[in-house]
KERO-923132 format. One line per 8 residues: number of its first residue (from 1); their letters; for each residue x, y, z of N, C-alpha, C. Coordinates in steps of 0.001 Angstrom, whole numbers, plus 500000, padded with zeros to 6 digits. Layout:
// KERO-923132
NUM> a> X:Y:Z:X:Y:Z:X:Y:Z | ... $
***
This chain:
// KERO-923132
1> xxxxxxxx> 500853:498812:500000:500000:500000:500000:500893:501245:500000 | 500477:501960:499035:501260:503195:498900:501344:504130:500343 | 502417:504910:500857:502456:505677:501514:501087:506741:501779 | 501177:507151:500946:499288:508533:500772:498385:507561:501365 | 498435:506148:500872:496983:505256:501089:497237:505233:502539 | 498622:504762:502900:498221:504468:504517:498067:505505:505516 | 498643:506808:504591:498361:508065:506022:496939:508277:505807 | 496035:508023:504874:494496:508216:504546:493516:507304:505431 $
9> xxxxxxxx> 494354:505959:505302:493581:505371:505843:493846:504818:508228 | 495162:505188:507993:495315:505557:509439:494253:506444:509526 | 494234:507961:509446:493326:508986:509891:491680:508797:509593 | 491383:507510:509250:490015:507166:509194:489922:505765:510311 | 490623:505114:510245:490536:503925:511601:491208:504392:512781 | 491754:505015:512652:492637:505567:514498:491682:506766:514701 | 490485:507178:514300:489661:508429:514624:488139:507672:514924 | 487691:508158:516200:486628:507313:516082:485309:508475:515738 $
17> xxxxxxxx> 485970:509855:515065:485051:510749:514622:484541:510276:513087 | 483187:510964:512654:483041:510759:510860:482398:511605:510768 | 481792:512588:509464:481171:513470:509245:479717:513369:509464 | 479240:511783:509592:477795:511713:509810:477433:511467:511452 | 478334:511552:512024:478466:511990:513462:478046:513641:513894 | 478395:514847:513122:478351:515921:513531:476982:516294:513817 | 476094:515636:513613:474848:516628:514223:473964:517520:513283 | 474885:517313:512165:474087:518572:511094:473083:517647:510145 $
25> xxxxxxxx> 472275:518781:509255:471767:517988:508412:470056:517935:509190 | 469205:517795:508173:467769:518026:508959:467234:517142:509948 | 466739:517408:510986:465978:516816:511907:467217:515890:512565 | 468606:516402:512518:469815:515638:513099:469401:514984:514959 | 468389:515920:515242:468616:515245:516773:467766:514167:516965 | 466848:513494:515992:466276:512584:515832:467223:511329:514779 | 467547:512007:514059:467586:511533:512551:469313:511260:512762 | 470044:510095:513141:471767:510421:513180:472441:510436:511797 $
33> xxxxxxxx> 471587:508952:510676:472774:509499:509641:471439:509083:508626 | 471439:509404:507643:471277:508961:505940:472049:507940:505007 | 471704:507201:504961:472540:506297:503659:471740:505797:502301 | 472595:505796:501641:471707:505173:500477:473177:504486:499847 | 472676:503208:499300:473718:502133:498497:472731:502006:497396 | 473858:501806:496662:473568:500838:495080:474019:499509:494594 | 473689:498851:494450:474192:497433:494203:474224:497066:492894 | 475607:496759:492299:475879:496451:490923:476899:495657:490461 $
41> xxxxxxxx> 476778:494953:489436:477371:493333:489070:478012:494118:487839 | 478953:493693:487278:479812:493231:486589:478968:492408:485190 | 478615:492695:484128:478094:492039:482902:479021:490722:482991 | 477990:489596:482453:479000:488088:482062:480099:488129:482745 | 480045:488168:484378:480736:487979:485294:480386:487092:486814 | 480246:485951:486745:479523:485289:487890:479857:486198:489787 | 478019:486295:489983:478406:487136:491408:479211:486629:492063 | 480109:487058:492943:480807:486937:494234:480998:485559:494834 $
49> xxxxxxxx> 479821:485109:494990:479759:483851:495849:480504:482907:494715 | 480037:483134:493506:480575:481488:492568:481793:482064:492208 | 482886:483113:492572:484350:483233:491836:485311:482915:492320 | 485607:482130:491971:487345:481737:492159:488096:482867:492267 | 488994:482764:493613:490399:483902:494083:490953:484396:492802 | 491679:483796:491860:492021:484572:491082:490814:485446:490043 | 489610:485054:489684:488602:485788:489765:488269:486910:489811 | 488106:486536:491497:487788:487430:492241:488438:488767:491922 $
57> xxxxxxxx> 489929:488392:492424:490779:489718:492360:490808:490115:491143 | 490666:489602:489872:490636:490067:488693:489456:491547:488811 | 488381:490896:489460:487094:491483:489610:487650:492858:489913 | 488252:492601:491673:488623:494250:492247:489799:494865:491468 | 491062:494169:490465:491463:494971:489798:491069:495738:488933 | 490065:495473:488215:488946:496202:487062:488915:496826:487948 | 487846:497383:488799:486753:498301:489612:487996:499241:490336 | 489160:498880:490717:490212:499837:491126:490727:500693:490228 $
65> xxxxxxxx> 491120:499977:489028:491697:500892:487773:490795:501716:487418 | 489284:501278:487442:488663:502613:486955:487911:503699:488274 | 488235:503340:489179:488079:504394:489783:489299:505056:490433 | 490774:504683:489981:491929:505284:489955:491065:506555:488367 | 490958:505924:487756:490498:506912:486505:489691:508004:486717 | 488699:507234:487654:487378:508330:487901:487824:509682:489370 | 488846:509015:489811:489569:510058:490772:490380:511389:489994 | 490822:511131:488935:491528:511755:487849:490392:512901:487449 $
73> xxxxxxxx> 488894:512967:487173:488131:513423:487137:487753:514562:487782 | 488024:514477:489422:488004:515423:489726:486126:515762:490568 | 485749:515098:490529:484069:515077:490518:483823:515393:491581 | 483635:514029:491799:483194:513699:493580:484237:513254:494576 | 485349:513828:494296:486158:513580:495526:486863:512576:495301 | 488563:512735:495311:489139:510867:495601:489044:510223:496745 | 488577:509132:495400:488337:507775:496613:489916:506548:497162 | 489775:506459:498181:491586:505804:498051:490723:504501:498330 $
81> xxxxxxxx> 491545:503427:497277:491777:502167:496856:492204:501551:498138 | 491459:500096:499158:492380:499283:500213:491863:498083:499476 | 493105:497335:499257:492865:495481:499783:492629:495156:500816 | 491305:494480:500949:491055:494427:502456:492180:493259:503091 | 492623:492631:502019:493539:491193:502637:494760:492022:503235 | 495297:493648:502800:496133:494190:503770:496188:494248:504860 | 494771:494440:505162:494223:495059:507006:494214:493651:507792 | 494671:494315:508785:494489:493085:509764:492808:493275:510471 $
89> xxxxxxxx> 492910:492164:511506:490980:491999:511771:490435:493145:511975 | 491259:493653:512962:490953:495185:514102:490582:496872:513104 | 491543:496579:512209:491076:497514:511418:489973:497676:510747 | 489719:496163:509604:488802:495927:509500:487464:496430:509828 | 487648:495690:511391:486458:495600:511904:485885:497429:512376 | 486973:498267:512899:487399:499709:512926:486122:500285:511724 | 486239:499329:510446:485689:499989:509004:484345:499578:509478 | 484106:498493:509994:482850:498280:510113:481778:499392:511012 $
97> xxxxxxxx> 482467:499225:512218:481980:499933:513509:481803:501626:513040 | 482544:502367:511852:482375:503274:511412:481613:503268:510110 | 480542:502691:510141:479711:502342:508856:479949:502378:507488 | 481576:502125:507514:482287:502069:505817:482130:501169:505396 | 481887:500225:505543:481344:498787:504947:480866:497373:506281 | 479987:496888:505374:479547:495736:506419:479703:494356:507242 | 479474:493936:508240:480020:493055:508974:480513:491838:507791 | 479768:491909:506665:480147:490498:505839:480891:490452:505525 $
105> xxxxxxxx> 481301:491972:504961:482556:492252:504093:483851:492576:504491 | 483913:492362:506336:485365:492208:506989:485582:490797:506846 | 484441:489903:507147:485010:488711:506727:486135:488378:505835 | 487137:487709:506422:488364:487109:504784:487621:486676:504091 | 488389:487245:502948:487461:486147:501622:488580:486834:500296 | 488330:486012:499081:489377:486665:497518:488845:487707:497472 | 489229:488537:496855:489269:489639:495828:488183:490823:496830 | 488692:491218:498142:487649:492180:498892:488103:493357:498559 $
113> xxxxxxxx> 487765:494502:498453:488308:495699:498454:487186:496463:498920 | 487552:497394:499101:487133:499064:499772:487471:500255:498905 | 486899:500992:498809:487020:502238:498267:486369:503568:498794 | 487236:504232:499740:486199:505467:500742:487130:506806:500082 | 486304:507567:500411:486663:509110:500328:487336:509247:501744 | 488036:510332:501510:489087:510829:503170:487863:511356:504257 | 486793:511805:503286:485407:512201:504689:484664:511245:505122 | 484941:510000:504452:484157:509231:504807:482621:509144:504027 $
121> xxxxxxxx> 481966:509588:503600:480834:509838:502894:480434:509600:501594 | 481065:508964:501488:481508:507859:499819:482043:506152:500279 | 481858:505467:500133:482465:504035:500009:482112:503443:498880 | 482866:502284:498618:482379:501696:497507:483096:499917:497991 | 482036:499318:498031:482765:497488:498592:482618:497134:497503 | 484173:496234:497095:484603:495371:496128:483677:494059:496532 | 482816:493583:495608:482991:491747:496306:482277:491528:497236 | 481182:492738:497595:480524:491823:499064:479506:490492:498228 $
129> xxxxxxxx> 478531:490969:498528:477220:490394:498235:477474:490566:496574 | 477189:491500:495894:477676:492228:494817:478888:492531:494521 | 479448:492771:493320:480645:492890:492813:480589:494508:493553 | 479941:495366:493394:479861:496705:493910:478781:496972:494554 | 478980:497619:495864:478062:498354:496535:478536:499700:496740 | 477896:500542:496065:478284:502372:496407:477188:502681:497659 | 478188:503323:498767:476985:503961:499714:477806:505582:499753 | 476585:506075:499899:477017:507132:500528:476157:507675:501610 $
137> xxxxxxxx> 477096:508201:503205:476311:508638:504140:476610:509999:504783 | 475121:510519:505063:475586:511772:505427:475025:512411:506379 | 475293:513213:507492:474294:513444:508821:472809:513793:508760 | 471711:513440:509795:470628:514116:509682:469744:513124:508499 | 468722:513896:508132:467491:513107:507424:467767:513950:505798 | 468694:513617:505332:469588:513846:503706:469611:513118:503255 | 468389:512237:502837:468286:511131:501798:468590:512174:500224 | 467932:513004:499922:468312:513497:498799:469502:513906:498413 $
145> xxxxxxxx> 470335:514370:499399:471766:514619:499088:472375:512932:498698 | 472050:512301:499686:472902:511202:499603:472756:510269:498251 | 471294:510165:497608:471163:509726:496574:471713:510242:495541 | 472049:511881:495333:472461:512629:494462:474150:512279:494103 | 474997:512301:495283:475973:511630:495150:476406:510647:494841 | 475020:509205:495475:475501:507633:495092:475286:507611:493878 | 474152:508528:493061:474272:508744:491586:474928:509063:491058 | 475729:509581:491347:476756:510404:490218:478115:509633:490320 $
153> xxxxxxxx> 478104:509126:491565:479698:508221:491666:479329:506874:490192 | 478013:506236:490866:477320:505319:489876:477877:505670:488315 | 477549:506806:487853:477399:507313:486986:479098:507534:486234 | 479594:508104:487322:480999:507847:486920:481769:506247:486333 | 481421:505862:487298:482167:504346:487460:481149:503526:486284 | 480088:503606:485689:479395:502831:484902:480147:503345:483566 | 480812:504334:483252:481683:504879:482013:482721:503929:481790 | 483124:503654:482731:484226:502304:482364:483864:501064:482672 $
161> xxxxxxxx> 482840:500555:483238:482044:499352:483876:480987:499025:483021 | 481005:497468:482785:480213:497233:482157:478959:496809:482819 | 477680:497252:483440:477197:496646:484590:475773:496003:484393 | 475477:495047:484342:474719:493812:484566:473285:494701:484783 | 472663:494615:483488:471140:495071:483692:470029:494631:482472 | 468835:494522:483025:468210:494192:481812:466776:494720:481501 | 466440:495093:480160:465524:496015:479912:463947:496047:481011 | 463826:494537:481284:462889:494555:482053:462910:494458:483314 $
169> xxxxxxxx> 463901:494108:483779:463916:493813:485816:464735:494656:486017 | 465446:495196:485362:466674:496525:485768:468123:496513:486005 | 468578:496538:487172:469672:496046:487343:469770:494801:488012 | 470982:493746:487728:470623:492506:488514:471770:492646:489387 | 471254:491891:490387:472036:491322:491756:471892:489737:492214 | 473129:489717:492866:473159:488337:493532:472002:488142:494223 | 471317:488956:495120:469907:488623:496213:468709:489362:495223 | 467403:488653:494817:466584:489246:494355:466227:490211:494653 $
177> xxxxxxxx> 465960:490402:496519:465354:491223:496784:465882:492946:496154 | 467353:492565:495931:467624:494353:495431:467963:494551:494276 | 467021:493378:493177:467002:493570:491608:465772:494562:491741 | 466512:496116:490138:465390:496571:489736:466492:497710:490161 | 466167:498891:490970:467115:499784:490812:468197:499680:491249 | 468187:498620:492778:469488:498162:493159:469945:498832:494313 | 468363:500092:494537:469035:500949:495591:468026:500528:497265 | 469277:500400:498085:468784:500255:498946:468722:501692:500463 $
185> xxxxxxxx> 467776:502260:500560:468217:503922:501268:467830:503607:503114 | 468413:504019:503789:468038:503567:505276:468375:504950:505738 | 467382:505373:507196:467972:506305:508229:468339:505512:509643 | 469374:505797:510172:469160:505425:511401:468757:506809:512601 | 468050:506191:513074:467170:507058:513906:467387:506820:515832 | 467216:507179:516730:467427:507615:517693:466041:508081:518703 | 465663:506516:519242:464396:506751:519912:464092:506495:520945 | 464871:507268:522058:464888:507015:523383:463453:507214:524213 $
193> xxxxxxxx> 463162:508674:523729:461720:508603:524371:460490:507994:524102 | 460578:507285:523147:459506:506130:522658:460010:504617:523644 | 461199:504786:523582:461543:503998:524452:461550:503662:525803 | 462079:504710:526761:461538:504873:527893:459904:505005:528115 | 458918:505367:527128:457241:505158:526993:456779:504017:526712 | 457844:502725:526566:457282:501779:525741:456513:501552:524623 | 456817:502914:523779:456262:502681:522294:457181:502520:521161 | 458003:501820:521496:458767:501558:520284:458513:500473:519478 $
201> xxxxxxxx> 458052:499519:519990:457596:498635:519324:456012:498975:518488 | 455305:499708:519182:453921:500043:518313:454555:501030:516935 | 455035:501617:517219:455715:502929:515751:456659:502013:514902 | 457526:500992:514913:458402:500159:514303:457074:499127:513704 | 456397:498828:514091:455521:497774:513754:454781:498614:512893 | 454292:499759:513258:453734:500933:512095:454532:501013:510325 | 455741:500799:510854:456934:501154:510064:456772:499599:509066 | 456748:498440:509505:456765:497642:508952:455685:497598:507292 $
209> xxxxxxxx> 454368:497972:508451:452981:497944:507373:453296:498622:506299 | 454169:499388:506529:454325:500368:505203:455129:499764:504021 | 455797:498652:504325:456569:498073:503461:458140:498266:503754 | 458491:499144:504777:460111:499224:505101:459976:498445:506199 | 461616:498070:506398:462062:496991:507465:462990:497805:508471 | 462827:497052:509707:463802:497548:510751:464747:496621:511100 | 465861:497439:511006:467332:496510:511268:467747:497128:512924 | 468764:496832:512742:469947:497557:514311:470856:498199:513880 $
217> xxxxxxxx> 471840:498670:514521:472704:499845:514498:473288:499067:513600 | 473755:498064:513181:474876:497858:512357:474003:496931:511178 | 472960:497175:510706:471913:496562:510031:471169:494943:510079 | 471566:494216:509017:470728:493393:509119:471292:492194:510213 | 470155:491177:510870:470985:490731:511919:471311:491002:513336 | 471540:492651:512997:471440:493192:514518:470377:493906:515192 | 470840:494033:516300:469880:494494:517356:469714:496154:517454 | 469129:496289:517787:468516:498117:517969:469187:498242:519092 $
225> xxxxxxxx> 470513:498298:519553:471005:498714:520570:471033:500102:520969 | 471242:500445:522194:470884:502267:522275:469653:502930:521682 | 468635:502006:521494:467762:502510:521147:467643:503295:519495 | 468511:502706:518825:469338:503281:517785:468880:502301:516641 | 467841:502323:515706:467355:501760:514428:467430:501949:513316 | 467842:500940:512052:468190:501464:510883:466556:501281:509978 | 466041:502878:509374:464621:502189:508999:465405:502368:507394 | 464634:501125:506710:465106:501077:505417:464240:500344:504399 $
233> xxxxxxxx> 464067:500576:502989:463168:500101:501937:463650:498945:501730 | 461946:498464:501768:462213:496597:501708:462228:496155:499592 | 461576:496906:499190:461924:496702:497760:462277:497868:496863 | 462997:496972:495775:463676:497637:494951:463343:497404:493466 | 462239:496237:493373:462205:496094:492106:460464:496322:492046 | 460153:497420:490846:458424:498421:491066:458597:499214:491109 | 459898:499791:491473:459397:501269:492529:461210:502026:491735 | 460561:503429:491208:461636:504248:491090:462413:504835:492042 $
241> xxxxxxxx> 463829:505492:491467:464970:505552:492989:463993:507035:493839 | 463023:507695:492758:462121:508826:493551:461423:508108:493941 | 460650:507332:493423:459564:506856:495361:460224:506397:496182 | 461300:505641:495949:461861:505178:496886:462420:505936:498404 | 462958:506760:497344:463264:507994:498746:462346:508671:498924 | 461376:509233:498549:460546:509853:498600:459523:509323:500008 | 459434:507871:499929:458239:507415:500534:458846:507343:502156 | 460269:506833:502118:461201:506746:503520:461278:508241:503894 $
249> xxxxxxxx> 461460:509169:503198:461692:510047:503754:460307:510634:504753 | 459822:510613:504092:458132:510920:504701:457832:510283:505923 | 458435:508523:505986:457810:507648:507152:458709:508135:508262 | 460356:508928:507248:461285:509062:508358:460668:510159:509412 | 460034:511376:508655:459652:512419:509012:458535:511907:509997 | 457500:511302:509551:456841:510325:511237:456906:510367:512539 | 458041:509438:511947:458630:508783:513358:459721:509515:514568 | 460530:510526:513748:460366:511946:514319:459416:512370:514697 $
257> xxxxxxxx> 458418:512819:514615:457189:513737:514647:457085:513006:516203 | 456963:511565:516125:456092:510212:517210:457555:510712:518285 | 458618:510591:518162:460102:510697:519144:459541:511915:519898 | 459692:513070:518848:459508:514752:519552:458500:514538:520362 | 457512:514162:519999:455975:514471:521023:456229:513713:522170 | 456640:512344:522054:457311:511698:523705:458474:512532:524513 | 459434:513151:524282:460006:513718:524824:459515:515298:524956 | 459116:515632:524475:457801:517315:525239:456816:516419:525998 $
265> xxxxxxxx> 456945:515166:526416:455798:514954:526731:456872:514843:528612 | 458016:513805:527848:458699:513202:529376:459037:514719:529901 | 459673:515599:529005:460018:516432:529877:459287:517370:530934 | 457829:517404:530170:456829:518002:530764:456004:517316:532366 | 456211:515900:531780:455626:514923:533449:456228:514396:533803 | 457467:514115:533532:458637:513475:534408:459804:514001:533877 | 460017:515037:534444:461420:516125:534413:462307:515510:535252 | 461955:515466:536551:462670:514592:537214:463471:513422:537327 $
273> xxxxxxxx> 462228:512753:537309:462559:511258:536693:463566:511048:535574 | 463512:512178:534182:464564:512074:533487:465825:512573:533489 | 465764:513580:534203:467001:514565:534691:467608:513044:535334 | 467039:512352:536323:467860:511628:537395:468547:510653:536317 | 467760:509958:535451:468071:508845:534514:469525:509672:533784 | 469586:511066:532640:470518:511501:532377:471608:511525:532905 | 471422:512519:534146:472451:512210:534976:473503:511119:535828 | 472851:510513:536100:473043:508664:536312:473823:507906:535208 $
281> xxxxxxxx> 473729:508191:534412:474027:507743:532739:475230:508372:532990 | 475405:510323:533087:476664:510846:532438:477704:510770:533583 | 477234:510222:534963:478107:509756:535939:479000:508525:535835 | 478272:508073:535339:478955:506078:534792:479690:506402:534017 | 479114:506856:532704:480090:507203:531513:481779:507965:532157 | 481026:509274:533027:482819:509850:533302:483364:509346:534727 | 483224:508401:534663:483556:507838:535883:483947:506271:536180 | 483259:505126:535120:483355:504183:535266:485025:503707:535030 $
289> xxxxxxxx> 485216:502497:535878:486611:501758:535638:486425:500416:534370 | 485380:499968:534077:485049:498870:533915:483592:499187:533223 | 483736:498757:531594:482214:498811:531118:482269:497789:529894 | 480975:497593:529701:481138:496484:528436:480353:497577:527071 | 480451:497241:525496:480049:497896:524817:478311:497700:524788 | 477924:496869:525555:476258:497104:525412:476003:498159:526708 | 476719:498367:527772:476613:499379:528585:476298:500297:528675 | 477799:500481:527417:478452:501811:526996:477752:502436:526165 $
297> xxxxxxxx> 476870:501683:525100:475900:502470:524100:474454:502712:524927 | 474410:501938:525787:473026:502235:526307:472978:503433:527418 | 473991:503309:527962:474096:504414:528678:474154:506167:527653 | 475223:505616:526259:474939:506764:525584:473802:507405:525183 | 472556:506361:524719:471656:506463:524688:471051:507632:525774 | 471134:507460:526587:470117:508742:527464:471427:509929:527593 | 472701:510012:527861:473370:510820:527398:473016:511753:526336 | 472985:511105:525130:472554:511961:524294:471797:512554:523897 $
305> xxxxxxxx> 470382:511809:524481:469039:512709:524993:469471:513843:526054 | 470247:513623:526834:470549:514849:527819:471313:515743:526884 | 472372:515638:525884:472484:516467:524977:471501:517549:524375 | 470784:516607:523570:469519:517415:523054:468523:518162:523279 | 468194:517469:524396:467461:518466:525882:467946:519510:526434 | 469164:519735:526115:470408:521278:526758:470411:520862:528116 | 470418:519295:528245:470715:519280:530012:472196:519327:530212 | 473145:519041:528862:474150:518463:529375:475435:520055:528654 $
313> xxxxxxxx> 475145:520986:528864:475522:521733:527962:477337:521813:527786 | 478050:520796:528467:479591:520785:528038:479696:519906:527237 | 478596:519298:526577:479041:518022:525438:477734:518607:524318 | 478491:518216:523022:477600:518540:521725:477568:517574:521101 | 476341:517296:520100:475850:515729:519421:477467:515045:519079 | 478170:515662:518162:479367:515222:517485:480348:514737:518739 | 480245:515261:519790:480712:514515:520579:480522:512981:521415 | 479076:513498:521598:478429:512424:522227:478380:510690:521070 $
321> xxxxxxxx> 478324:511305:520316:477972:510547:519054:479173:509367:518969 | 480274:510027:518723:482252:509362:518923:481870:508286:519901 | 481091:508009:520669:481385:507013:521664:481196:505931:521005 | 479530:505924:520139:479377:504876:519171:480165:504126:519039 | 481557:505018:517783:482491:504007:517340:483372:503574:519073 | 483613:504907:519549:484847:504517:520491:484720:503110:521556 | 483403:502993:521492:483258:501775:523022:483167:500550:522273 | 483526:500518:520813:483566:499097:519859:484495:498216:520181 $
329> xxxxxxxx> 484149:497036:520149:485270:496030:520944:486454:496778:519612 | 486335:496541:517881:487201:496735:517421:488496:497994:517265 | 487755:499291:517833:488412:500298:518447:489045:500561:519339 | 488616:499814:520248:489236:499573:521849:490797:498590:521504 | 490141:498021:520389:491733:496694:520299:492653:497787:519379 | 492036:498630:518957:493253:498858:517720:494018:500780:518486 | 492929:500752:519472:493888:501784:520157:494930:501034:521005 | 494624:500401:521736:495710:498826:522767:496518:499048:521355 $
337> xxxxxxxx> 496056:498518:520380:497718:497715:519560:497452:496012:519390 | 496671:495672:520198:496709:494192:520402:494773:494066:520102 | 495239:493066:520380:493784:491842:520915:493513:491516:521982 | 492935:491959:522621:492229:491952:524192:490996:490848:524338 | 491720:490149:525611:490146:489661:526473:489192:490398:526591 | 488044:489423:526492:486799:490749:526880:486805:491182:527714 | 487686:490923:528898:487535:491780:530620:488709:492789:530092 | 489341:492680:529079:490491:493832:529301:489606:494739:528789 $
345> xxxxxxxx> 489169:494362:527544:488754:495536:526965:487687:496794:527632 | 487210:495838:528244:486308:496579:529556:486753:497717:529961 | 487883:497150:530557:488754:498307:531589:488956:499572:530158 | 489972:499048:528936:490177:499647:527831:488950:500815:527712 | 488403:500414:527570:487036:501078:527267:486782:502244:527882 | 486767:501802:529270:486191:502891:530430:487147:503633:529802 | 488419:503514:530416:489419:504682:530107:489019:505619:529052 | 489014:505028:527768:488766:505946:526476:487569:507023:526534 $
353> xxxxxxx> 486799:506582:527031:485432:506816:527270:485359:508102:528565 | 486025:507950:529569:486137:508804:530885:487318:509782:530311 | 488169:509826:529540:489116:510487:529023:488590:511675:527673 | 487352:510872:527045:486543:511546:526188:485710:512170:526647 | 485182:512236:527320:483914:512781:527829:484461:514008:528776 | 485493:513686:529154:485999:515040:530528:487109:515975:529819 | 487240:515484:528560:488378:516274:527994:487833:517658:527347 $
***
């Protein structure tokens, strides 16, 4: 790996900040980030799962050379080129926990690659599921920005790519479900006071009827930890990339609407009660010796409601937010240097965490 690549990509895994952390962007204190991906194959090229290693890498050498080309351009920002078979686990996993690509795609496997912008707000996975997945994410409820960009990178990279589509089903993919435009758009959202009301499950179940699905903080598979949900469109093939966003954006706007009214509601009949819960929370956090990462996010969880509420006024979203990545088992190992027991990392943790928060 070239010198430039590794000071680029140090300052994106040794930082547990990203731009869709800051807080900005509409309805940000509900709404944490925006994403939208595209999923696209390679013409007369068998998906991912059936290619042989040399293949494979054939695969990510194409898709590197031309977006070495499409960086030349000048457009949308250079993207720096990683073999994921460079990185060791921790880093990896570093990419994961910072929503640059997904738990599947740290997995070892032939021909993986990565392709991010230095802000983070561009990726592109060699080889997951698909020969290409473009996401791009960006703070707040900016589905339209974010589509505007995953289009145009698309758009770039299809000039030298030959990509797998057909007049009637659209674009194809390895999983049916994301034949047709290929785009898949999610918010993750932030719903503590539905939570502490016990309505999170009635508004998510709302969410379902509509035809979108609910994942967890790190999507499919996982859990809604911190109270923290990814809502996202269940189809892709019917429906143009404008309804598509169009219709999430609207349900996103909702379920905001359902968050705000529980919290004017807690603050109004149990001020108390939540002040004590906040506070309790931002005592552990700057104080604990010893925490585990389901703790550590859940405790952020009402933290960052005390953010938003102006209870906590020496910490701001972009701050509060950093813990996300920072209390990740894979962050905790790659600040150590090593690979930690789960009781070390514990201790690891607190530290980072009581050192962040009081600094």
């Amino acid at each position: 790996m070239k010198d430039e690549r590794k000071e680029i990509l140090e300052s994106i895994v040794g930082s547990s900040s990203s731009p869709w952390m800051d807080g900005s962007g509409n309805l940000a204190d509900v709404v944490i980030s925006s994403r939208v991906r595209l999923a696209r194959n390679l013409r007369d090229t068998p998906f991912p799962h059936l290619l042989e290693e040399r293949a494979a890498r054939d695969v990510m050498d194409r898709v590197f050379k031309v977006i070495e080309s499409v960086n030349k351009k000048g457009t949308w920002g250079e993207l720096t080129t990683i073999d994921l078979s460079e990185l060791n686990s921790r880093d990896r996993q570093v990419l994961v926990e910072k929503h640059l690509m997904s738990p599947q795609h740290a997995e070892p496997g032939p021909g993986k690659g990565l392709a991010t912008r230095r802000d983070e707000r561009v990726s592109v996975m060699v080889n997951e599921e698909d020969h290409l997945r473009i996401q791009c994410l960006f703070s707040g409820l900016e589905l339209d920005e974010a589509y505007i960009t995953a289009s145009g990178t698309d758009d770039l990279l299809d000039e030298g790519l030959d990509f797998a589509y057909d007049d009637t089903i659209g674009f194809l993919t390895a999983c049916p479900t994301n034949a047709g435009t290929g785009l898949r758009a999610s918010v993750m959202v932030h719903l503590p006071a539905l939570a502490i009301g016990d309505e999170v499950a009635r508004v998510l179940a709302a969410v379902n009827k509509l035809g979108l699905v609910v994942r967890g903080l790190y999507g499919e598979g996982t859990e809604g930890k911190g109270n923290v949900f990814q809502i996202s469109n269940q189809i892709t093939l019917g429906q143009t990339e404008k309804e598509i966003i169009e219709n999430l954006s609207l349900v996103g706007k909702q379920v905001v609407a359902e968050e705000k009214r529980f919290r004017e509601n807690l603050y109004k009949t149990r001020r108390t009660e939540l002040e004590d819960r906040i506070f309790r929370a931002w005592g552990i956090l700057a104080n604990a010796r010893s925490m585990s990462s389901g703790e550590a996010v859940r405790l952020w969880s009402d933290v960052r409601l005390g953010v938003e509420l102006e209870m906590l006024p020496q910490m701001n979203v972009r701050k509060i937010n950093e813990i996300l990545v920072l209390a990740q088992p894979g962050f905790v190992q790659r600040v150590a240097g090593r690979d930690m027991a789960p009781e070390e990392r514990d201790v690891k943790r607190a530290e980072l965490i009581r050192h962040h928060v009081s600094s």
